[in-house]
N, C-alpha and C positions, 0 to 999 in steps of 0.2 A: 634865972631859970630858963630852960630851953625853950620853943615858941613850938609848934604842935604842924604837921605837914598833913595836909587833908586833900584825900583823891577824891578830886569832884568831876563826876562823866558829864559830859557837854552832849546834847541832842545829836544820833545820827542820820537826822533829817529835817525832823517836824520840830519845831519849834517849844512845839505846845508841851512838848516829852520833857522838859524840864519842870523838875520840881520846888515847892518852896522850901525845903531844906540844903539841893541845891544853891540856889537864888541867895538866901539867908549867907550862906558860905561863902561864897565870894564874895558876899557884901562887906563881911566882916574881920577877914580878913587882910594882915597888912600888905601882901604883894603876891600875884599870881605869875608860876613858871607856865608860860607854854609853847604848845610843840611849834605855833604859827602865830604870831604875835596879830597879824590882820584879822586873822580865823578871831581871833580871842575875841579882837577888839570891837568887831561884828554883834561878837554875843553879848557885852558888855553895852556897848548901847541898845541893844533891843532891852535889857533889863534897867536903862536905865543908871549902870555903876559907871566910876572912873576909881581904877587902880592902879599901881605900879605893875607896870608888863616884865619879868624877865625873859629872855630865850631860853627855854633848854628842849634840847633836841638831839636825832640820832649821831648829827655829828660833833655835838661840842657835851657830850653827858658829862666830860671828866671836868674843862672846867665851868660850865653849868650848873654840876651838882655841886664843884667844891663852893661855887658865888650861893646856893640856894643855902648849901649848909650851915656856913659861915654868919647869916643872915637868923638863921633858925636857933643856932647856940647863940646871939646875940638876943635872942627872947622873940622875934619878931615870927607869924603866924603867917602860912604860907598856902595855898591851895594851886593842885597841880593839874593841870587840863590839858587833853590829846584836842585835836581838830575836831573829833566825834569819837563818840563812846566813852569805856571806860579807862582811863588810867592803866598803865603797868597790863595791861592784857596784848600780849603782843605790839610789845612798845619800850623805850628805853629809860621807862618807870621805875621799871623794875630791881633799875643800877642805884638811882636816887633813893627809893627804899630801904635796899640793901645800905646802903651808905649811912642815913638813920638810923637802923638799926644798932649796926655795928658803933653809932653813936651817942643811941640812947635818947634820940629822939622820938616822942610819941606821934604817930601815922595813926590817921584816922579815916577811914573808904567812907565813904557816901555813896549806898545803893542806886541807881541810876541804869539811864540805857547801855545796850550791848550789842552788838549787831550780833554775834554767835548763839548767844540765848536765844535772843527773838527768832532766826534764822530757826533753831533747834525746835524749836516750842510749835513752829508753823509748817515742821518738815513733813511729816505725816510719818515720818521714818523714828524706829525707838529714841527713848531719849533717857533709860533710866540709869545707862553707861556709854559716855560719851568722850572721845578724844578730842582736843582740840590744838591742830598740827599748826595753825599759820597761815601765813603766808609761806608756798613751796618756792625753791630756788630758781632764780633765772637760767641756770646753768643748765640742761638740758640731761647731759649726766648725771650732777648730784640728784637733779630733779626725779631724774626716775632711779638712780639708789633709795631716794627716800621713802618712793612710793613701793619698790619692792620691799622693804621691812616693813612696810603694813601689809604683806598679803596675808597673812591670819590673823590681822584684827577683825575681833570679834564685836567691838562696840563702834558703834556709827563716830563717823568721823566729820572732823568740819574744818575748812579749808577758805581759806581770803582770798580772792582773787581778781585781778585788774580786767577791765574789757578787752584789754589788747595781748592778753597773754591768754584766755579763757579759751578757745578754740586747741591751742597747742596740749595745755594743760586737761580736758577734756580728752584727749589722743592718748595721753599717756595715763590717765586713768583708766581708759577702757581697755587699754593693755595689759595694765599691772593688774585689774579687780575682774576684767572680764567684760561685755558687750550687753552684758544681761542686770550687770548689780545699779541695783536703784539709786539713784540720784536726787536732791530735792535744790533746784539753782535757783536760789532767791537775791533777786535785784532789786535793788535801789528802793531799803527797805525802811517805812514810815515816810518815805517823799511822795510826791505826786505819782509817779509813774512806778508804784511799787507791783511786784509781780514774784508769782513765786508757780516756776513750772516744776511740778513733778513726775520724773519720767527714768529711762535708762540710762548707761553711761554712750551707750549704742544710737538711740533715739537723738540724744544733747548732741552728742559730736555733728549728727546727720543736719539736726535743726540750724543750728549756729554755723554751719558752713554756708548755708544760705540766707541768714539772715545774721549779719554783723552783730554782734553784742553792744550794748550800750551801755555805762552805768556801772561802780562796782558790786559783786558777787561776793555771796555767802555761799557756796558749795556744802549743803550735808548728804554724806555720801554713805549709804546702807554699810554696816559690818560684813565680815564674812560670815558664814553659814558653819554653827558646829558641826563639826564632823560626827557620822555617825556611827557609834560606837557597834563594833561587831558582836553579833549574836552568840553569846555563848553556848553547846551543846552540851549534852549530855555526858558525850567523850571526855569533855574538858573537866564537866563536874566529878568525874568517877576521878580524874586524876589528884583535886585537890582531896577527895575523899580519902585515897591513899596516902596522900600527906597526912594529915591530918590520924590516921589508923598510927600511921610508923611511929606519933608523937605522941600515943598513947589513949588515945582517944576510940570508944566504944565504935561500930559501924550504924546504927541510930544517932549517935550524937554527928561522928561524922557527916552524916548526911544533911541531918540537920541544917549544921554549920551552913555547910557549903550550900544549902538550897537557902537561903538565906544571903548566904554573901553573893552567888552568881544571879538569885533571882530566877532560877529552876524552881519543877513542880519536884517536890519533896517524896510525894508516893511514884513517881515514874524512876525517879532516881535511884528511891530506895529497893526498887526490884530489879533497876540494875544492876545495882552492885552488888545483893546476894546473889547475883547469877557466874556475876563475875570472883565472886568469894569463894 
């Protein structure tokens, strides 16, 4: 019988942020994949375990995942750890899952830390519809292709980003989104020197041009603004009112309808259109 792969999130700072259901899991557990075997082994002695370390990482997932799978159809129990957060959340997790799947091994998540949540939850910016883009490309072009197919998102977005790309990356958001849309750039978040400025995309560029960034970035960056919808007139309502006559329908019920469907006053309506009758 097949051995069971369990995504366990490792602390993205503080220590303390691990759980005893985490802890319990790699305790018991026969061999853990991760993204930084030192990173791992770090966290394995502060709790105190010794396990088998494998690598698997952005550059070796194919044969990575075939050594974790291989291991897994062999009965053996597996837990899978990034350097921080959680698992397969913008990570190459998501190949080794898939992989599972497709082979009928059971994947089990373990609730844990996020940097994107935490970031979302502390933005002050909505949170009840949320995209979550990444890390954006170093290429400078795709970079800002990507950011122009968000100009009409309408749900807040949220965005990875390194100290030394933060500055560039801030230029071309206030390009594509505009100088005015709200910003919430949370640093170096559950460690010591956590902080979280909430400001413009206008403001952030101006700040961090004079003060170097330190630390990586949570970027949640305000949606667009629906647009607002044109007022409909009277004019317009008399024309759906004629539709509605031509298809058989009374000039009361017409009226009706249509101050109902446009959200017209019903008696101004309905004296225009006996005028117009």
């Amino acid at each position: 019988m097949a051995g069971t792969l369990y995504l366990v999130p490792t602390p993205i700072g503080n220590l303390g942020d691990i759980s005893r259901r985490m802890a319990e899991t790699l305790g018991e557990v026969d061999f853990i994949a991760a993204e930084d075997t030192r990173v791992t082994l770090k966290l394995l002695n502060h709790l105190g375990l010794k396990k088998p370390l494998l690598s698997y990482y952005r550059h070796n997932t194919q044969a990575g995942g075939q050594a974790v799978l291989e291991r897994l159809l062999a009965g053996e129990s597996c837990a899978l750890v990034t350097d921080a957060g959680t698992p397969v959340v913008s990570d190459p997790g998501e190949e080794l899952v898939a992989l599972c799947a497709q082979n009928g091994v059971e994947v089990v998540s373990i609730p844990g830390p996020c940097a994107l949540v935490t970031a979302l939850t502390v933005s002050g910016l909505p949170t009840g519809r949320f995209t979550f883009e990444g890390f954006l490309a170093m290429n400078k072009k795709n970079r800002r292709a990507h950011l122009e197919s968000l100009a009409g998102e309408q749900r807040t977005m949220i965005f990875y980003e390194a100290p030394h790309k933060l500055c560039a990356t801030l230029e071309d958001l206030a390009a594509a989104f505009g100088p005015d849309r709200r910003i919430s750039l949370c640093r170096e978040l559950t460690k010591l020197h956590e902080e979280v400025r909430r400001t413009t995309l206008g403001q952030a560029v101006r700040w961090y041009a004079g003060n170097p960034p330190r630390g990586e970035f949570v970027l949640v960056v305000e949606g667009a603004s629906q647009p607002e919808e044109a007022e409909v007139t009277l004019e317009q309502g008399l024309l759906r009112v004629a539709q509605l006559r031509e298809g058989g329908s009374s000039l009361r019920d017409a009226v009706k309808q249509t101050a109902k469907e446009l959200g017209l006053p019903k008696n101004e309506l309905y004296a225009l259109a006996l005028e117009e009758d």
